[in-house]
C-alpha positions in Angstrom: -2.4 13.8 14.0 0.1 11.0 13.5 3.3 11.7 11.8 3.6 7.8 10.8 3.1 6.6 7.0 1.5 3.2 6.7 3.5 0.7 6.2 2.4 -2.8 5.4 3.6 -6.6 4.5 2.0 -8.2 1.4 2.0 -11.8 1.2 1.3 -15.0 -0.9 1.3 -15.1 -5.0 0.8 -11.9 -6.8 -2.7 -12.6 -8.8 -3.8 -10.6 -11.6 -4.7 -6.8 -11.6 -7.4 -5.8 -13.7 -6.3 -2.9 -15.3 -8.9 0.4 -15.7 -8.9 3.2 -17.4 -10.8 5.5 -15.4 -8.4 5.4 -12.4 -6.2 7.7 -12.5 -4.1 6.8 -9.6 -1.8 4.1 -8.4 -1.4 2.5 -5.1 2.6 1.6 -4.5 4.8 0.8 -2.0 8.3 2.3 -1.5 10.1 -1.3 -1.3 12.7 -0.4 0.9 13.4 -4.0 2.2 11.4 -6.3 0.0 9.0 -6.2 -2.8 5.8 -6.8 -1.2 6.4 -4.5 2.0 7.3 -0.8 2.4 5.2 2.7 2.5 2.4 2.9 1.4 1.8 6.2 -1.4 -0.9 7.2 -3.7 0.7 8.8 -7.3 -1.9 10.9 -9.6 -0.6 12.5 -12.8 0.0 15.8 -10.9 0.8 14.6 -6.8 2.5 11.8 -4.8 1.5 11.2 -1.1 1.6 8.9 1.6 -1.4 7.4 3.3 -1.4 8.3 7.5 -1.0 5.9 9.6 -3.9 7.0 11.7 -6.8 4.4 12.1 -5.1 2.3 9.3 -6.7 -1.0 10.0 -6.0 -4.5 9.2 -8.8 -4.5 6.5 -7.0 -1.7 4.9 -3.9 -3.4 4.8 -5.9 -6.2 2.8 -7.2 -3.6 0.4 -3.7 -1.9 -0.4 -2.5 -5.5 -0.8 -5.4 -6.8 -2.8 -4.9 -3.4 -5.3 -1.4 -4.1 -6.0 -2.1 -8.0 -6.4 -1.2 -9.8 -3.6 -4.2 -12.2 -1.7 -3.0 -10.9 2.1 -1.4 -8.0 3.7 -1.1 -6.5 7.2 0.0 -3.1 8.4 2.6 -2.8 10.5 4.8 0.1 12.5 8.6 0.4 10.9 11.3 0.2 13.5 13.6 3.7 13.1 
């Protein structure tokens, strides 16, 4: 089991989010360096957690990105 979050880099213009009222979660990023890159966490009304980094793939990276707006994204490994 891998002990890395996922962290990915969001790129080009933020697009509109259709907003819905059955989710009841929100992807987010924990912006550490820049708005469009940081960890990846899921929030729900009652728990906040962040995604594992194992088998994360690029076309993941592209869905996190696409749900929070942004047209591109890629995952990446943080340097600590």
């Amino acid at each position: 089991m891998s002990k890395h979050a996922v962290v990915v880099l969001c790129s080009t213009t933020v697009t509109d989010v259709e907003e819905v009222d059955a989710i009841r979660y929100e992807v987010k990023l924990n912006n550490q360096r820049h708005i469009s890159s940081g960890i990846v966490y899921v929030e729900t009304p009652d728990v906040i957690g962040f995604l594992c980094a194992d088998g994360f793939t690029v076309d993941d990276a592209r869905v996190v990105c696409r749900e929070l707006g942004y047209f591109r994204g890629t995952p990446y490994r943080a340097n600590k």
